[in-house]
C-alpha positions as CSV (number, residue, x, y, z in Angstrom):
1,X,58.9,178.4,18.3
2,X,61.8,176.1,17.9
3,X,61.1,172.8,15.9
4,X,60.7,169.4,18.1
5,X,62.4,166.4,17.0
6,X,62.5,163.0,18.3
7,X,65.5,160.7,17.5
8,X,64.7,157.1,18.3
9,X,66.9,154.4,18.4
10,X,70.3,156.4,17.8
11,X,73.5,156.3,19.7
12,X,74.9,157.9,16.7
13,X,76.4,161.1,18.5
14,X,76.9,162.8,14.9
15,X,73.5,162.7,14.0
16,X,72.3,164.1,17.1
17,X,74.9,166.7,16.4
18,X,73.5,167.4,12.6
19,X,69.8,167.5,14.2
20,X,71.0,170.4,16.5
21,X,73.4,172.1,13.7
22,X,69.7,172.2,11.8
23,X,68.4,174.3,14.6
24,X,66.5,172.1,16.9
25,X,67.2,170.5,20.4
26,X,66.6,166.7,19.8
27,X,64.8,164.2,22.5
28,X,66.7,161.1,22.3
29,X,64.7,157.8,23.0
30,X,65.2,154.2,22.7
31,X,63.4,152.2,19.8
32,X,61.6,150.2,22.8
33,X,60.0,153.4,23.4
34,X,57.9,153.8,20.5
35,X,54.7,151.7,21.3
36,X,54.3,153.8,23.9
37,X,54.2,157.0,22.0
38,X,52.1,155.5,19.4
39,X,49.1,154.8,22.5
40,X,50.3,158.8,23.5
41,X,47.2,161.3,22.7
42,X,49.7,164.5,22.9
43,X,51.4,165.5,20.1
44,X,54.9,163.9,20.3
45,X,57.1,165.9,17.7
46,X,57.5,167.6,14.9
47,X,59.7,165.7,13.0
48,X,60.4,161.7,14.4
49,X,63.9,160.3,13.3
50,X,64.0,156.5,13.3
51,X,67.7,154.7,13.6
52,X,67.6,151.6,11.7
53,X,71.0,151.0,10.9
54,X,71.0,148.3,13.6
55,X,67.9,146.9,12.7
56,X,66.6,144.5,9.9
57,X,63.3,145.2,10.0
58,X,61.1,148.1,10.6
59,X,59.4,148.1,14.6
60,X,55.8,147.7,14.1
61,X,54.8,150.0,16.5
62,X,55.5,153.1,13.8
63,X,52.6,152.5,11.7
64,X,50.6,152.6,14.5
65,X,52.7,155.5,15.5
66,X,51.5,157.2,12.2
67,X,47.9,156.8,13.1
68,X,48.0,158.1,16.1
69,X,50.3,161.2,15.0
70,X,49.7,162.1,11.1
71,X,50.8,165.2,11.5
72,X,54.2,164.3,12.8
73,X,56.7,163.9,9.9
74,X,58.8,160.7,10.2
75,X,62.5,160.2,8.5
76,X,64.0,156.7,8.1
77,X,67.5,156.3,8.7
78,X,69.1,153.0,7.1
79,X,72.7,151.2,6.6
80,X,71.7,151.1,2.9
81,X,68.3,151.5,0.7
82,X,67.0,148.2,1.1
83,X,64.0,148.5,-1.1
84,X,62.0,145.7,1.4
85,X,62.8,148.3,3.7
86,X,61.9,150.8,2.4
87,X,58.9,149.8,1.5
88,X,57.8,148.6,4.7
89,X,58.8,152.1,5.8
90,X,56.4,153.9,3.2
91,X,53.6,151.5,4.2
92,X,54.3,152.2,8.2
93,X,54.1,155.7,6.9
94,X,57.5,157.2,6.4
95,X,57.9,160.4,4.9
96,X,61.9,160.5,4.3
97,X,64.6,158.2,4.0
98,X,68.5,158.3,4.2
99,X,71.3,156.0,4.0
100,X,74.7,156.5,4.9
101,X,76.9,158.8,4.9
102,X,74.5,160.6,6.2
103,X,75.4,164.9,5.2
104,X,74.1,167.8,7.5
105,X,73.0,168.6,3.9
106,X,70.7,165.9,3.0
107,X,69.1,165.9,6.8
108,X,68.5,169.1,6.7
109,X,66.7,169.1,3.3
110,X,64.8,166.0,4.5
111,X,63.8,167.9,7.2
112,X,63.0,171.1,4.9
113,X,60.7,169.1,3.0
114,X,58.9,167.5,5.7
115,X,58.1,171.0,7.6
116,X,57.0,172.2,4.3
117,X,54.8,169.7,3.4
118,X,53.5,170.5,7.6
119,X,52.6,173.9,6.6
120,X,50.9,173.4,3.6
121,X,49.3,170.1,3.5
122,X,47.2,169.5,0.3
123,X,44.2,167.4,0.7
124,X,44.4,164.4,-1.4
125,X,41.5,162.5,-2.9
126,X,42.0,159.3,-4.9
127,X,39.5,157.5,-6.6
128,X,39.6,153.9,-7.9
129,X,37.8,152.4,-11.1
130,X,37.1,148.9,-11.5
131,X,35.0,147.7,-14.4
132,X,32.7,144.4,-13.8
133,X,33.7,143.3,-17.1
134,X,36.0,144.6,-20.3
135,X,33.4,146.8,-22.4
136,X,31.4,148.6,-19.9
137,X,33.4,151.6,-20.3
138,X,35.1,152.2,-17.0
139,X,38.5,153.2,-18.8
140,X,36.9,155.7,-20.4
141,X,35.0,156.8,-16.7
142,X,38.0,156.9,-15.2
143,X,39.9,159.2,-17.9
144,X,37.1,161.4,-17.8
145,X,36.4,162.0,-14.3
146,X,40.4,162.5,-14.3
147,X,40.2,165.4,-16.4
148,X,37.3,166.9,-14.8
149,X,39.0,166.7,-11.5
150,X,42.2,168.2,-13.0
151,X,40.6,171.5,-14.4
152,X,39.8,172.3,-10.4
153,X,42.9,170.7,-9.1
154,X,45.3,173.0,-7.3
155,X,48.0,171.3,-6.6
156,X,47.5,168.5,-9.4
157,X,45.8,165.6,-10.6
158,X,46.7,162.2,-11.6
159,X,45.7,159.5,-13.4
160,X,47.0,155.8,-12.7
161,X,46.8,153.0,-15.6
162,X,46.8,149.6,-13.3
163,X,45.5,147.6,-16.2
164,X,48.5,146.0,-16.3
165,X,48.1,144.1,-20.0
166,X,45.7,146.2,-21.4
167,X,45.8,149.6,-20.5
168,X,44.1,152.2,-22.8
169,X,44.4,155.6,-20.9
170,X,46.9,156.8,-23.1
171,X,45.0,156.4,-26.1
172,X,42.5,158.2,-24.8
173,X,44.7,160.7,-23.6
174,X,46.1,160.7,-27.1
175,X,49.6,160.5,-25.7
176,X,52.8,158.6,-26.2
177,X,54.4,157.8,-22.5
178,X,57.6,156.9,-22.2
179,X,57.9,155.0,-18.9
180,X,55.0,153.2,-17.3
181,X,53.9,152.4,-13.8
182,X,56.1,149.1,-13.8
183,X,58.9,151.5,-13.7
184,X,57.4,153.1,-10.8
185,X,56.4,149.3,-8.6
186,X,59.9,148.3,-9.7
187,X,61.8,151.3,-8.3
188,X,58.9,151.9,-5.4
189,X,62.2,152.2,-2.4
190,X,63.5,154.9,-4.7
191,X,60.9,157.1,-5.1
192,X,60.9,160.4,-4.8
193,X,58.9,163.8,-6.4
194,X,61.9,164.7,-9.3
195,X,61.7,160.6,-10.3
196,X,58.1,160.3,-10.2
197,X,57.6,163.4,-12.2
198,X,60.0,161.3,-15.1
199,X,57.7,158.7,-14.9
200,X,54.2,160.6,-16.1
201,X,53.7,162.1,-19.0
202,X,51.6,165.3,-19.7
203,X,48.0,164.7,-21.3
204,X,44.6,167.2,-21.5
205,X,43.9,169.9,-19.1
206,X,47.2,169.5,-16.4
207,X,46.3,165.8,-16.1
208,X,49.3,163.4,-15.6
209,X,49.3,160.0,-16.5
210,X,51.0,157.1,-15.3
211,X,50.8,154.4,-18.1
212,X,50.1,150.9,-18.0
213,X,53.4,149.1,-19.9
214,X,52.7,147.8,-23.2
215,X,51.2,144.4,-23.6
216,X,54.4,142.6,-23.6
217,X,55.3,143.6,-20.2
218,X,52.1,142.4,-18.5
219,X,53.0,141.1,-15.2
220,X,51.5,140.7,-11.4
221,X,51.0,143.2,-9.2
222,X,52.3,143.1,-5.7
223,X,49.9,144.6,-3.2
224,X,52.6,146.4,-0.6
225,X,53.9,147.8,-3.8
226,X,50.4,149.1,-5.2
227,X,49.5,150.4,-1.8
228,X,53.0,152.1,-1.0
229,X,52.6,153.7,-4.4
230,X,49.4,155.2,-4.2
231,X,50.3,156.5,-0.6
232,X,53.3,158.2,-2.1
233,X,51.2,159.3,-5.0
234,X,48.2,161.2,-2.4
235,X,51.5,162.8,-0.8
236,X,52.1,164.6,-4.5
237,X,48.4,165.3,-5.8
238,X,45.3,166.6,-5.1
239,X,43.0,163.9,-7.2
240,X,44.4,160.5,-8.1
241,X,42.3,158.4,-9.8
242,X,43.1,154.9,-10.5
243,X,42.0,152.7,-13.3
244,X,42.2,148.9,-11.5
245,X,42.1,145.2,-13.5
246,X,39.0,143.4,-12.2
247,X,40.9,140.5,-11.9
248,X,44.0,141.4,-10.4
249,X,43.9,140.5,-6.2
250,X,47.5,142.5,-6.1
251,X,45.4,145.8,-6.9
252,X,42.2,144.7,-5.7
253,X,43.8,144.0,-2.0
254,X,45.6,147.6,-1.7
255,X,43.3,150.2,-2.0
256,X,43.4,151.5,1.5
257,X,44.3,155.3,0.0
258,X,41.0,155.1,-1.8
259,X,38.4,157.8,-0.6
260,X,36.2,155.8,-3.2
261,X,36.2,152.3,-4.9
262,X,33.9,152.7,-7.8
263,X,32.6,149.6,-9.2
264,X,31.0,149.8,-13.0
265,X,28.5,147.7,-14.4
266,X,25.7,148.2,-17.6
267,X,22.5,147.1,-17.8
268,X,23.5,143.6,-19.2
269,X,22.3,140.6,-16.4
270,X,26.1,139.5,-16.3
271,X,27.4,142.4,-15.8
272,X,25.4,143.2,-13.1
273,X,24.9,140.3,-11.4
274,X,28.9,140.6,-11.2
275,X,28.7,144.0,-10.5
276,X,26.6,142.9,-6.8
277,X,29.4,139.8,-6.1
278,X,32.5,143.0,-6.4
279,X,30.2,145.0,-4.5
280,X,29.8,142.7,-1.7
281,X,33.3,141.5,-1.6
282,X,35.0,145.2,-1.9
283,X,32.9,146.5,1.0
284,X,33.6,143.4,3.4
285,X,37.1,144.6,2.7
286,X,36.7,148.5,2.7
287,X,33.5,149.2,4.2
288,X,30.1,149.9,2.5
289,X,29.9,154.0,2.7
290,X,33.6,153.9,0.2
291,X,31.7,151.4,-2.7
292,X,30.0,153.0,-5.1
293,X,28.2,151.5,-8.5
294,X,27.4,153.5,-11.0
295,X,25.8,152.3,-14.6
296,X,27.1,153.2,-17.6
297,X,25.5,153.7,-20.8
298,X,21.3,154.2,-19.1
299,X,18.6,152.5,-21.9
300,X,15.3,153.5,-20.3
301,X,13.9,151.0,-23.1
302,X,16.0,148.3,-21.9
303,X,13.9,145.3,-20.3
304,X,15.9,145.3,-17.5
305,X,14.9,148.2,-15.1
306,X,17.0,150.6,-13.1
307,X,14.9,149.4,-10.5
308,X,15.5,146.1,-11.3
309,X,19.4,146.8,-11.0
310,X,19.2,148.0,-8.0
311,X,17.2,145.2,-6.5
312,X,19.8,142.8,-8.3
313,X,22.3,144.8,-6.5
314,X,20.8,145.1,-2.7
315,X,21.5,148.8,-3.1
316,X,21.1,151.7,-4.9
317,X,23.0,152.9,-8.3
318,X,25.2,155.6,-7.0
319,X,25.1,157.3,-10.3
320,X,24.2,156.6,-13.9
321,X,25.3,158.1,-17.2
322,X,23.4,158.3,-21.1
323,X,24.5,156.0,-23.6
324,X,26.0,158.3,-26.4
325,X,28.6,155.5,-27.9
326,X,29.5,157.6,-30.9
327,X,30.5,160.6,-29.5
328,X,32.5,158.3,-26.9
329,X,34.0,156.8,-29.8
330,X,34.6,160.2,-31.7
331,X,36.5,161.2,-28.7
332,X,38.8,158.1,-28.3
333,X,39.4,158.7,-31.8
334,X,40.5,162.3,-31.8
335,X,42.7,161.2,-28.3
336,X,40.6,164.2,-26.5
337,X,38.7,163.3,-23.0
338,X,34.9,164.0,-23.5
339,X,34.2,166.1,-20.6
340,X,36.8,168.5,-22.6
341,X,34.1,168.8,-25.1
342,X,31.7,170.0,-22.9
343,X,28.5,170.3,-24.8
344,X,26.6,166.7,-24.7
345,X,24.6,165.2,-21.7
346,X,27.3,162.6,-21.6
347,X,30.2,164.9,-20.8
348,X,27.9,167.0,-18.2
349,X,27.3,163.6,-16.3
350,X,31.0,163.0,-15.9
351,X,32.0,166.5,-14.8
352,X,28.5,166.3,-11.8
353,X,29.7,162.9,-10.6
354,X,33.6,164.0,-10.7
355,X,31.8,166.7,-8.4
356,X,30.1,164.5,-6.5
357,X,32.4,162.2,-5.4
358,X,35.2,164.8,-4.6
359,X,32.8,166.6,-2.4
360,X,32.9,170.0,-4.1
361,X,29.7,172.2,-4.8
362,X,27.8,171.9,-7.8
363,X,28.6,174.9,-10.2
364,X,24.9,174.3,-11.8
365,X,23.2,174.9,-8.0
366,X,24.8,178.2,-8.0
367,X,24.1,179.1,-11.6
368,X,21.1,181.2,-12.4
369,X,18.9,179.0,-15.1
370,X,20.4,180.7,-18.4
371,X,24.0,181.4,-16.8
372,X,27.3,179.0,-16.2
373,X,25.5,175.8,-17.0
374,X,23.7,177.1,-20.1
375,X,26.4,178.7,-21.4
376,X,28.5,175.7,-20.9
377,X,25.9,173.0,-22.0
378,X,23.9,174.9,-24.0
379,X,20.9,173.3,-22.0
380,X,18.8,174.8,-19.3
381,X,15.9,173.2,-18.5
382,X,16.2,170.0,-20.3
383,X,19.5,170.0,-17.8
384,X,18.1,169.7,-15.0
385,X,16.1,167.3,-15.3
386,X,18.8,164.8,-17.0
387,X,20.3,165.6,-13.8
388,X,17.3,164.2,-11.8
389,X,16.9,161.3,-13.8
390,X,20.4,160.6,-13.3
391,X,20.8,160.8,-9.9
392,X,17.3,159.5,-8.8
C-alpha cells in the first residue's frame, strides 16, 4: 500500500514534485483547510506536510490536528529555522522540519524517519520529581527510580536535571558531563536525535543524563521551552524522569508529557504541610489521578503518624520508603545509584515503586518465596511484609 501524504498550504510545484519522486501521490490542500481535518474522525494521512514559507506564525488548528490524528506524522516546511517557530511547531506537535533549499534528499529522509518511527512506536513514560523542600531527598528518588527504570528499558531511559542552580544528579551518577540542559533549552529549534545524544552523558546501568549547568549558569526556565523539550525527549526514550526545582513556575507550568508528577515530602510538619499546598495546586493544573506523594525516610517512632500525614494531606501517601541515611550517603559518596546495590530495604523500595509507577509487573509476585527476590535481597519473608508496610 502506497504511503498517503497531505501537502497543505503549498503552491510550490517542486515540492509536490519531490513528494511524488519519494514514491507517494500527494493530496494538495489549502492551509484554511486544516481545522477541518483536525474535527475529521478518519484517518487523514500518513505523513501531513505543512507550507509555512508564507506564513509567520504556525495555524493553530495543527495542534489540535495532532490530537485528533497522533498517529499521523507531521513535517514543517519554513523560509528559515526560526527557533520561535520552531518551537511553536514542536509544541503543536511537529515531528520534522526543513528550511530551504529544500533537497529530494533531506525530504525524503524526513519522511524515512517519520514512517519509521510509525512502525515502531516506543511507549514513552516520563516521570517528574519535585521535592517540597531541599533535604527531603527527592534528587536522590529521582536518580534512583532512573536507574531502576533503565535496567528494563528497551529502547532507553533518561534522566533530566531541571534544578537549574543546584543540580546534584551527576554526583550521584558519579559523572563529569560536559554540556547541560541549558544547552539543550537554548538550542530547543535545533534539536534533533545525533545533537541531543551530544548533549547527555553516559552514567550507571544505560542511564543518560542530562545535567543541570553549574551554579554559575543558573538562569529561568521558559515553559514552551521545558515542555517542547520533554515532548522531544518522550519521542527518543522509553522512561524520562525529570528532577524539577520546587520553585521554578517555568518547570512547574510544563509538565503536560508527565505520566506522573511526584511530589516528595518527610515526616517533618513543614514539609508536609507544603507537601498538601503542591499537591493541591499541581492537580488543579494536571488532574488528581497524575499527583502522587510519597514520604521519604518512614520513622514509625516519629510523633507524627503516617496517618496523621495523610490526614494533613487530604489523601493518601502513594508510597513510602525506610530511612537508611548512611547507606544513602555511602552511595552518593562512591557516585553509584543505590538501587544498583541491590541488597538493603532501601534499594528494594525504589526498584517496587519504579515498578509501580511505570505499570510493569512486580518481579517479587511471580517469584516463589526463596527465588528472584531472595536471591536478589537476600530477604524472604521479612520482604514482604516491608512491602506491606510500605505500601499500606
Amino acid at each position: 500500500m502506497s504511503l498517503k501524504i497531505t501537502v497543505a498550504g503549498s503552491t510550490d510545484r517542486e515540492l509536490e514534485g519531490m513528494v511524488r519522486s519519494c514514491g507517494a501521490a500527494p493530496s494538495l490542500v489549502p492551509l484554511a483547510q486544516l481545522p477541518a481535518m483536525a474535527q475529521a474522525t478518519t484517518r487523514q494521512a500518513d505523513v501531513l506536510i505543512v507550507d509555512l514559507r508564507g506564513q509567520s506564525s504556525v495555524p493553530p488548528a495543527l495542534g489540535a490536528f495532532r490530537r485528533q490524528h497522533p498517529t499521523t506524522g507531521i513535517l514543517i516546511v519554513s523560509k528559515t529555522l526560526d527557533p520561535d517557530l520552531i518551537l511553536s511547531a514542536m509544541r503543536a506537535g511537529a515531528n520534522e522540519w526543513l528550511a530551504e533549499p529544500v533537497t529530494h534528499a533531506e525530504l525524503d529522509a524526513a519522511i524515512t524517519r517519520i514512517v519509521a518511527h510509525q512502525a515502531s512506536p516506543a511507549v514513552s513514560q516520563t516521570f517528574a520529581f519535585v521535592g517540597v523542600k531541599g533535604g527531603v531527598g527527592a534528587t536522590a528518588l529521582a536518580v534512583n527510580i532512573a536507574t531502576a527504570l533503565s535496567r528494563v528499558a528497551t529502547s532507553g531511559a533518561l534522566m533530566i536535571d531541571l534544578q537549574m542552580s543546584r543540580g546534584d544528579a551527576a554526583l550521584y551518577l558519579g559523572v563529569e558531563p560536559r554540556f547541560s540542559v541549558a544547552d539543550a533549552l537554548d538550542n530547543i529549534h535545533k534539536l534533533d536525535e545525533a545533537f541531543f545524544r551530544s548533549l547527555v552523558v553516559r552514567g550507571a546501568s544505560r542511564l543518560d543524563l542530562l545535567a543541570a549547568p553549574e551554579a554559575n549558569g543558573a538562569a529561568r526556565l521558559d515553559p514552551a521551552r521545558v515542555k517542547a523539550l520533554l515532548e522531544f525527549t518522550s519521542r527518543q526514550f522509553e522512561y524520562v524522569v525529570v528532577d524539577v526545582p520546587r520553585s521554578e513556575p517555568g518547570a512547574l507550568d510544563a509538565l503536560d508529557a508527565a505520566k506522573s508528577i511526584v511530589v516528595v515530602t518527610t515526616q517533618e510538619v513543614s514539609a508536609v504541610r507544603s507537601a498538601a499546598s503542591m499537591a493541591a495546586r499541581l492537580r488543579q493544573r494536571y488532574s488528581k489521578d497524575r499527583v502522587l506523594v510519597v514520604m521519604t525516610r518512614l520513622d514509625k517512632e516519629s510523633e507524627i503518624s503516617r496517618e496523621d500525614v495523610e490526614q494533613v494531606l487530604g489523601s493518601p501517601l502513594a508510597f513510602t520508603f525506610p530511612s537508611d541515611y548512611r547507606t544513602t550517603m555511602a552511595a552518593l559518596n562512591k557516585g553509584r545509584p543505590l538501587v544498583l546495590t541491590n541488597h538493603t530495604n532501601l534499594a528494594a523500595s525504589f526498584e517496587r515503586f519504579a515498578r509501580m509507577v511505570a505499570g510493569l509487573q512486580s518481579e517479587k509476585a511471580a517469584a516463589p518465596e526463596g527465588g528472584w527476590l531472595a536471591r536478589m535481597t537476600g530477604r524472604s519473608k521479612t520482604r514482604k511484609r516491608a512491602d506491606q508496610e510500605e505500601t499500606q
